[in-house]
C-alpha positions as CSV (number, residue, x, y, z in Angstrom):
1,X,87.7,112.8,100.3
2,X,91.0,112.4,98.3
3,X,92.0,115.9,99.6
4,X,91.8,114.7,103.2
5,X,93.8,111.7,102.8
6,X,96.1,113.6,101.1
7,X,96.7,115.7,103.9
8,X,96.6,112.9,106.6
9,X,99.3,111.1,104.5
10,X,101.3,114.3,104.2
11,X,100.9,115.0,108.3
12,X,102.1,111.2,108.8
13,X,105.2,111.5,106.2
14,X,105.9,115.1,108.2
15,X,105.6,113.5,111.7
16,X,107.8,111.0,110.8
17,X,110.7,113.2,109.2
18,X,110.1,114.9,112.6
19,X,110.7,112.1,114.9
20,X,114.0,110.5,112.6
21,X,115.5,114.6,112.8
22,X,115.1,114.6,116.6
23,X,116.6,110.6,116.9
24,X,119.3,111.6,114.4
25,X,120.1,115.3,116.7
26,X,120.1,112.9,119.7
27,X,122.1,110.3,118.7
28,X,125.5,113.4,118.2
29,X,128.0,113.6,120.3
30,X,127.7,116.1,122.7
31,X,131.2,117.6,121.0
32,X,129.2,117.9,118.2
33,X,126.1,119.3,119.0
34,X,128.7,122.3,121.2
35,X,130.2,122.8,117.9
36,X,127.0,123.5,116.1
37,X,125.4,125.5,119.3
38,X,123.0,123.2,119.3
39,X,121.7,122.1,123.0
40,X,120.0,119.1,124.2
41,X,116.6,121.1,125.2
42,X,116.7,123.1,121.5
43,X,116.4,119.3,119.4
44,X,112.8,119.1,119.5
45,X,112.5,123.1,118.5
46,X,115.3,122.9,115.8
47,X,114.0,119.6,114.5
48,X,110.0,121.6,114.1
49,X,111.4,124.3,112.1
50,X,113.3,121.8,110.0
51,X,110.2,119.6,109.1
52,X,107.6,122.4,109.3
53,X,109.3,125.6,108.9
């Protein structure tokens, strides 16, 4: 039983880096996010591979 709520605490704590990645991508400038090649559709791709790998 400790295993699983283990791995729902670790799911919550990833979910949660998730969304603040994808609010913090958002919230650039769109000079900014140009300058890193980074488009408005890519966030929520860019933002998984961050978190989750």
């Amino acid at each position: 039983m400790t295993s699983l709520f283990g791995t729902l605490c670790d799911r919550a704590e990833k979910r949660a880096r998730y969304s603040k990645t994808v609010s913090a991508l958002q919230s650039t400038t769109l000079n900014t996010r140009l300058d890193l090649d980074i488009y408005q559709g890519d966030i929520p791709q860019i933002a998984r591979r961050a978190v989750y790998g």
